[in-house]
C-alpha positions as CSV (number, residue, x, y, z in Angstrom):
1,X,-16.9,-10.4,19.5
2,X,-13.7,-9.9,20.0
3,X,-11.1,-11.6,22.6
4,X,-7.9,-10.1,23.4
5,X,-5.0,-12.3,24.1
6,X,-1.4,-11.5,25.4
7,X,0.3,-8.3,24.2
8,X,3.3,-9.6,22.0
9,X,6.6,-9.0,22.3
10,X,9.6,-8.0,19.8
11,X,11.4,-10.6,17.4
12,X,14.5,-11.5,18.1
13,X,17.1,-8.9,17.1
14,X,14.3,-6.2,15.7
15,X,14.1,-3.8,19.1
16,X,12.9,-0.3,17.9
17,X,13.3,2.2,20.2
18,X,9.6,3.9,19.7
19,X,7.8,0.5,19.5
20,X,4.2,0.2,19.8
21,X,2.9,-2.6,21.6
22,X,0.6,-5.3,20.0
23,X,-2.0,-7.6,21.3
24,X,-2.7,-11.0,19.8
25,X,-7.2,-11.0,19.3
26,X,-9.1,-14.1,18.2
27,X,-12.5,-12.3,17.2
28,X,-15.4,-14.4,16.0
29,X,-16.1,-13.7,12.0
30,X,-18.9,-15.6,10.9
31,X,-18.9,-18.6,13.4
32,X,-15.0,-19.1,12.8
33,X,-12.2,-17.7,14.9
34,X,-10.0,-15.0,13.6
35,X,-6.2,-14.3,15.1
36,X,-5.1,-10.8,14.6
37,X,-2.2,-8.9,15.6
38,X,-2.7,-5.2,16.4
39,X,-1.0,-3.1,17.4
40,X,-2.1,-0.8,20.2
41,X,-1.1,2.6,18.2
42,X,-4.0,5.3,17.9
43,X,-3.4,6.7,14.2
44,X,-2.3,10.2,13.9
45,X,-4.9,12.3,12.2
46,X,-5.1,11.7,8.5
47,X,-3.7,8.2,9.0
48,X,-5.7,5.5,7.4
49,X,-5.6,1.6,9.4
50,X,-3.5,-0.2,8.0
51,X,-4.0,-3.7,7.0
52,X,-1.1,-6.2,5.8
53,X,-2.1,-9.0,4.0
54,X,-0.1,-12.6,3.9
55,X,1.3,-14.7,1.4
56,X,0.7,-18.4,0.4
57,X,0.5,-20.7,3.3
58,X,1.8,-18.5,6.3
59,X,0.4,-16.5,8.6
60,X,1.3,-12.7,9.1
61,X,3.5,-13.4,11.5
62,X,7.1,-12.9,8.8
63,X,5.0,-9.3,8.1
64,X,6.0,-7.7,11.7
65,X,9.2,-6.6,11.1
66,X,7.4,-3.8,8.6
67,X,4.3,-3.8,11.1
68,X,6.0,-2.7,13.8
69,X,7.7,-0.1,12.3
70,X,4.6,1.3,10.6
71,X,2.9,1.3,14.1
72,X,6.1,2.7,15.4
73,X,5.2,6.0,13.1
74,X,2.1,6.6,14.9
75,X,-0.5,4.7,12.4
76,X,-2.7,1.8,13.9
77,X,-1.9,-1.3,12.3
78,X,-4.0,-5.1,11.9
79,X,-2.2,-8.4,10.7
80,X,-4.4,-10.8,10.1
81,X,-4.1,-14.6,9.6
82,X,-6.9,-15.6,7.0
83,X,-8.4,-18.5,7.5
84,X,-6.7,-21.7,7.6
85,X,-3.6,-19.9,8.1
86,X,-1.6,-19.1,11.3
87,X,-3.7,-19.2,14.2
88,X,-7.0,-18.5,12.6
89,X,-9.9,-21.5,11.9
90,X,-9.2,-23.9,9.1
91,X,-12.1,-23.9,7.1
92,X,-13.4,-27.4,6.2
93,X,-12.5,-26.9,2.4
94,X,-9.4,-24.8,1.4
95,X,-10.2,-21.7,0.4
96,X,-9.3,-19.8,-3.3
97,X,-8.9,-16.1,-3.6
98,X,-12.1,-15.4,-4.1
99,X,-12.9,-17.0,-0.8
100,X,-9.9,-15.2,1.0
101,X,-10.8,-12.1,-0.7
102,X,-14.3,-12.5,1.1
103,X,-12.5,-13.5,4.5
104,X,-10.7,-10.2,4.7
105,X,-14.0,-8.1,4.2
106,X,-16.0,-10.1,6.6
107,X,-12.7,-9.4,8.5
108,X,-12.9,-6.1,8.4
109,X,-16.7,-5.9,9.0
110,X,-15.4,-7.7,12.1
111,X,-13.1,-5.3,13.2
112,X,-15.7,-2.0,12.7
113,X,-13.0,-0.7,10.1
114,X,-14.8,0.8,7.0
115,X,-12.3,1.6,5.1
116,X,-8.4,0.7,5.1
117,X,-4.8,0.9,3.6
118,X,-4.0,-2.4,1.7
119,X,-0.7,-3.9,2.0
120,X,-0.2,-7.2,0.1
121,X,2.6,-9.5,-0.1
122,X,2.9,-12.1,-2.6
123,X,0.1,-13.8,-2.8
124,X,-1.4,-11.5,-0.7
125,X,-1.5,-9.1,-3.4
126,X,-4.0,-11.3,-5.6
127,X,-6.2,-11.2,-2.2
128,X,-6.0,-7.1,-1.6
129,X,-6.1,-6.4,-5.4
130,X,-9.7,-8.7,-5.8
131,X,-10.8,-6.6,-2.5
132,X,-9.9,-3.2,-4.1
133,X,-11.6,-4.2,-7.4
134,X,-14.9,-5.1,-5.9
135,X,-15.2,-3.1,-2.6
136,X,-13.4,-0.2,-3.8
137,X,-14.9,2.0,-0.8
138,X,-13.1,-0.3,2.0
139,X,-10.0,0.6,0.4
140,X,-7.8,3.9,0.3
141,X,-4.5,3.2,-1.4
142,X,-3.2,0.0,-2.4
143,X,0.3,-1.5,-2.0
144,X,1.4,-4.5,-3.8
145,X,4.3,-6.0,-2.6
146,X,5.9,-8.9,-4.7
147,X,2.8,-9.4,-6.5
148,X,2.1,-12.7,-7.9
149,X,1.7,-14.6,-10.2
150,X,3.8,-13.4,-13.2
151,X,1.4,-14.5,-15.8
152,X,4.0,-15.6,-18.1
153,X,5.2,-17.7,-15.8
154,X,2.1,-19.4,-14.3
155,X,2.9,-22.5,-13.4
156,X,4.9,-24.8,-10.8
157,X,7.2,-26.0,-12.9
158,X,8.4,-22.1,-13.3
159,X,7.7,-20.8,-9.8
160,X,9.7,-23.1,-8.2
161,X,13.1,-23.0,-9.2
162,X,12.4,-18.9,-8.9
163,X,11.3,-19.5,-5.5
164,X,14.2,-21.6,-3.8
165,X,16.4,-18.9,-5.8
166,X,14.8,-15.7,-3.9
167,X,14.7,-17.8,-1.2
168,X,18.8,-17.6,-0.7
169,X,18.5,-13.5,-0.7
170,X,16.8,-13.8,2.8
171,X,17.8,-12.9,6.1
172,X,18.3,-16.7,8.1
173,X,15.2,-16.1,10.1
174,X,12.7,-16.5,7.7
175,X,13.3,-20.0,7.4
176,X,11.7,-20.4,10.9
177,X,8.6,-18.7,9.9
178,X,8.4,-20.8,6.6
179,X,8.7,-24.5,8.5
180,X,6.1,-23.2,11.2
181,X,3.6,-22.3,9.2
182,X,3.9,-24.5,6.0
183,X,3.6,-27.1,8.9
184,X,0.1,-25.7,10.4
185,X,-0.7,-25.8,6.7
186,X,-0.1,-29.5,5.7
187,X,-1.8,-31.0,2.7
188,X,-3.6,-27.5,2.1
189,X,-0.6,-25.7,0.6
190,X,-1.6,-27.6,-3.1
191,X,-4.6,-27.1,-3.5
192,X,-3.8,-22.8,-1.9
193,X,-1.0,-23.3,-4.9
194,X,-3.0,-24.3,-7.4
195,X,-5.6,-21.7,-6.6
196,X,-3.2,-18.9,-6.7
197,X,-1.4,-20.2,-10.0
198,X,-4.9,-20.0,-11.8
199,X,-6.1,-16.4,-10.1
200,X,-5.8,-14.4,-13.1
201,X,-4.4,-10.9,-11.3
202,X,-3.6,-9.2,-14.7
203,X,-7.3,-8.9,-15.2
204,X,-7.9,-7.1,-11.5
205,X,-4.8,-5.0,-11.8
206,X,-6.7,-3.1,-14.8
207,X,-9.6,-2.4,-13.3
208,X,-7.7,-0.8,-9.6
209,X,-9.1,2.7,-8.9
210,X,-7.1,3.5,-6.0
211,X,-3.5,4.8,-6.2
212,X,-1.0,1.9,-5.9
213,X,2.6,1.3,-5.0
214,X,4.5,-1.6,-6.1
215,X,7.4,-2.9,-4.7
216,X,9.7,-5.7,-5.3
217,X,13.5,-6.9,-4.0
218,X,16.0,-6.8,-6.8
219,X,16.4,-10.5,-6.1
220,X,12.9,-11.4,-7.0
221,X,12.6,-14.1,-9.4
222,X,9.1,-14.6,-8.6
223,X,8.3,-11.0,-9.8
224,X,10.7,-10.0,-12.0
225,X,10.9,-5.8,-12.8
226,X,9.5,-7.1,-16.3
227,X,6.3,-8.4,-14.7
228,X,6.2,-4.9,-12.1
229,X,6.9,-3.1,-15.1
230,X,3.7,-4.3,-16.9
231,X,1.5,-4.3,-13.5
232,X,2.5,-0.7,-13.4
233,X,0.9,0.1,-16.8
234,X,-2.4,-1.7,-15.8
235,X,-2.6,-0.2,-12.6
236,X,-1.2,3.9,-13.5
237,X,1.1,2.6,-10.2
238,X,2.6,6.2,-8.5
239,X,5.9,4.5,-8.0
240,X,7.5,1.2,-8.8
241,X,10.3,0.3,-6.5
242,X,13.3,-2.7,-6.1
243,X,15.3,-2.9,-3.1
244,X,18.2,-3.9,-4.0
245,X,19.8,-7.1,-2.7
246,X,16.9,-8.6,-1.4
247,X,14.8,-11.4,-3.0
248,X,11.0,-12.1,-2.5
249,X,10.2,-11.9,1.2
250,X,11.8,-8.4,1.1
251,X,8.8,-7.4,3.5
252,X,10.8,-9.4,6.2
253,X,14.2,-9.2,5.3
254,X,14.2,-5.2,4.3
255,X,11.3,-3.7,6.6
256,X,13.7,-0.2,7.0
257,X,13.9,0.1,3.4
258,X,10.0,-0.9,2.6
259,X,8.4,1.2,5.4
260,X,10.7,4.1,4.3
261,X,8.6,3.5,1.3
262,X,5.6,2.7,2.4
263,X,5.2,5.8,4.8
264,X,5.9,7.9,2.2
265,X,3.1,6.4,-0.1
266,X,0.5,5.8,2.8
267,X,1.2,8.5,5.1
């Protein structure tokens, strides 16, 4: 069942002059509530959905800057918030990929799509990359967006300090997003942390059939071109790209630059 809410509205200072409108749905995915934001675009033939996948502890809220502008280029486009996240139902324990990777196919199950366009950010990419690996019918092509976790680098005593660094390479706004949904998230963001620190990507990236796209801000401490570099051999990536100037978030702070590459990949 699905429930459709109020149509949304633009962010602050990111007016496009072919938007699409959205509408925010809460949809019922195995006795828990889903919210989704979709946009109300019809996909031009040959156009795959296109699904974009959060990072740790927000919602998909920072990712509509680069939604709207894919919806604005005639594709139809779903951000979810997985559960426990944004708007969504917090399950009563905290979930690990594994369990987030089988949120977004009973998601999608949900929303009648059979087979989509990932777009991961962060850790969003260990989610989409553990969907590709084991449903690879429900996904066309892959895009990995500031993949994480650097495996050389897998632990909190490295992450943060790379964080807080990519974190000054950010447009102001994203700071608003961060408190909001961190927030929402409370005492759940360890135990999501820890889960994503141990979830061993390197082994999924090898065994991706789909063509992928990887994509990182020049900034990017978190995923360093070393560590893009490496997930580009596993994977037989088409492209890898940086933006340059941007840090991680580069899916909010750069959305021109990303959907011009994203478009080109996906469309």
């Amino acid at each position: 069942m699905v429930i459709r809410n109020v149509c949304m509205t633009s962010l602050p200072g990111d007016v496009l002059r072919d938007e699409a409108q959205w509408e925010s749905l809460f949809s019922d995915v195995g006795g828990m509530t889903y919210h989704t934001r979709r946009s109300l675009t019809a996909s031009a033939p040959g156009i795959s959905p296109i699904v974009l996948v959060h990072g740790f502890g927000m919602s998909g809220g920072y990712l509509m800057p680069t939604a709207k502008r894919l919806a604005a280029k005639c594709a139809a486009v779903y951000v979810p918030d997985l559960p426990g996240h944004g708007k969504s139902d917090t399950p009563e324990s905290p979930l690990n990929m594994l369990g987030l990777a089988n949120a977004l196919i009973d998601w999608l199950d949900a929303m009648d799509i059979a087979q989509a366009d990932l777009v991961g950010h962060s850790m969003g990419c260990q989610i989409a990359s553990d969907v590709s690996v084991r449903f690879p019918t429900r996904v066309r092509r892959l895009a990995l967006i500031g993949p994480t976790v650097d495996p050389s680098h897998r632990n909190i005593r490295a992450q943060l300090p790379r964080a807080l660094y990519a974190c000054t390479f950010e447009r102001p706004g994203l700071l608003l997003h961060f408190m909001a949904d961190y927030w929402r998230m409370g005492t759940r963001l360890w135990p999501e942390a820890i889960a994503m620190l141990n979830y061993p990507i390197e082994e999924k990236l090898s065994c991706i059939e789909q063509p992928v796209l990887l994509i990182r801000g020049q900034r990017d401490k978190l995923a360093p071109q070393r560590w893009l570099d490496q997930a580009s051999q596993m994977t037989g990536a088409e492209r890898v790209v940086t933006i340059p100037n941007w840090g991680h978030n580069v899916i909010y702070s750069a959305p021109d630059a990303v959907v011009a590459e994203l478009w080109s990949f996906l469309g």
